[in-house]
C-alpha positions in Angstrom: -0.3 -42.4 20.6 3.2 -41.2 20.6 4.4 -38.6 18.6 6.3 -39.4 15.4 9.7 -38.4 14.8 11.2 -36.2 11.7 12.9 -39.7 10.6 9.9 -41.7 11.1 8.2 -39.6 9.0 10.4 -39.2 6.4 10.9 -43.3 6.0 6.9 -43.4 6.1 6.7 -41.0 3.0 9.7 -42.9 1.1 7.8 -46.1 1.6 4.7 -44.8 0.0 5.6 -43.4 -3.1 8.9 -42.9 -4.3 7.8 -39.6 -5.7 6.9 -38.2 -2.7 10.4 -38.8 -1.1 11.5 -34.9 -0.6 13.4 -34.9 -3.9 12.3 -32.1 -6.4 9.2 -32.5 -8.3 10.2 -33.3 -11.6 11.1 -31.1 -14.6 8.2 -30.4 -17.3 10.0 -29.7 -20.8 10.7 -26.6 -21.7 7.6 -25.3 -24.4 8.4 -24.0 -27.8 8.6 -20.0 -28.5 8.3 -18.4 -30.9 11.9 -18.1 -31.9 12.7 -21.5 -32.7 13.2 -23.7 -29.4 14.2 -23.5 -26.0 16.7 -21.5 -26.0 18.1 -19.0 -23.0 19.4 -16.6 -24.9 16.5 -13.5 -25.7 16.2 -12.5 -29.0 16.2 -8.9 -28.9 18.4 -6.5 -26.1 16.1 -5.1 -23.5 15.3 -1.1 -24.2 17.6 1.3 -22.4 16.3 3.1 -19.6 15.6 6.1 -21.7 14.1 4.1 -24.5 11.9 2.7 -22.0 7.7 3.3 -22.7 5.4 2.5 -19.8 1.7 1.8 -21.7 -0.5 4.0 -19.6 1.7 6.5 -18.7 2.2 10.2 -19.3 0.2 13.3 -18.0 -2.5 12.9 -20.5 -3.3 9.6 -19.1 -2.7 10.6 -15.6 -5.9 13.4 -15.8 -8.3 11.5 -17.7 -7.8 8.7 -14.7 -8.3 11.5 -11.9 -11.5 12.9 -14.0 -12.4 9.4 -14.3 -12.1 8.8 -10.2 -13.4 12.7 -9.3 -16.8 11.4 -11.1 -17.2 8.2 -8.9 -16.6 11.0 -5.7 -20.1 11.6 -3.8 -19.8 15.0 -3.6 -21.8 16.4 -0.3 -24.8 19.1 -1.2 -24.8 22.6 -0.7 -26.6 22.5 2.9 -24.1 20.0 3.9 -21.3 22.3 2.9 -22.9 25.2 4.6 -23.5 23.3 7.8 -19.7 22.0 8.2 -17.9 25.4 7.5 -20.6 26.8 10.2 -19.3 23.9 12.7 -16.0 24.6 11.8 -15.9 28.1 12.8 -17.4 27.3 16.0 -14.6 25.0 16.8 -12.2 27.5 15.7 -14.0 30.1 17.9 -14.1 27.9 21.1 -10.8 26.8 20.8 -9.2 30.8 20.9 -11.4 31.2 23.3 -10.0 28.6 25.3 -6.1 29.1 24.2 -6.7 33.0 25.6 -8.3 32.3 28.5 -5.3 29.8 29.1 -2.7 32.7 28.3 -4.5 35.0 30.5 -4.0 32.4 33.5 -0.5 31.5 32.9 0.6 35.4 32.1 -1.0 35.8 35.8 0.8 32.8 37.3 4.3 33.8 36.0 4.4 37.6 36.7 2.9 37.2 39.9 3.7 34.2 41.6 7.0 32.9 39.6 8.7 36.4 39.4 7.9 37.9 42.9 
């Protein structure tokens, strides 16, 4: 079966239903509010920026959330503690180890082989 065209497409919806014929759906009526009807103007200015008032916000708020989530942390035990500061100082040892060995070759390399 050959493919069908944008056209042929578009005259197959229009057939169908005339609703379905690319137009806009149809506009619902707009619903009461509370002031009285439909109407586009608000009834009250919108606060200035200083005048403005976040619910939620403030430092107050701010630290009871951060207690809140420091209570949900699983905080690791004392052994576990131990054990990664003793694996870190390793690390840290091998590492200067390495980084003077390194410095040790290079200072060779440059004053006796680069500056002679």
């Amino acid at each position: 079966m050959a493919r069908q065209t944008r056209q042929q497409r578009r005259d197959r919806r229009a057939q169908q239903e005339p609703a379905l014929a690319g137009g806009p759906p149809p506009r619902t009526p707009a619903r009461p509010t509370a002031n009285g009807g439909g109407d586009s103007e608000p009834s009250r200015k919108p606060p200035r920026a200083d005048e403005r008032h976040i619910p939620g916000s403030g430092p107050w708020h701010f630290v009871q959330e951060a207690w809140a989530e420091l209570k949900k942390v699983e905080w690791p035990s004392q052994k576990a503690v131990v054990s990664g500061t003793f694996v870190v100082l390793i690390a840290c040892v091998i590492v200067g180890f390495f980084l003077y060995l390194n410095d040790t070759v290079w200072k060779y390399v440059v004053q006796h082989v680069l500056l002679r």
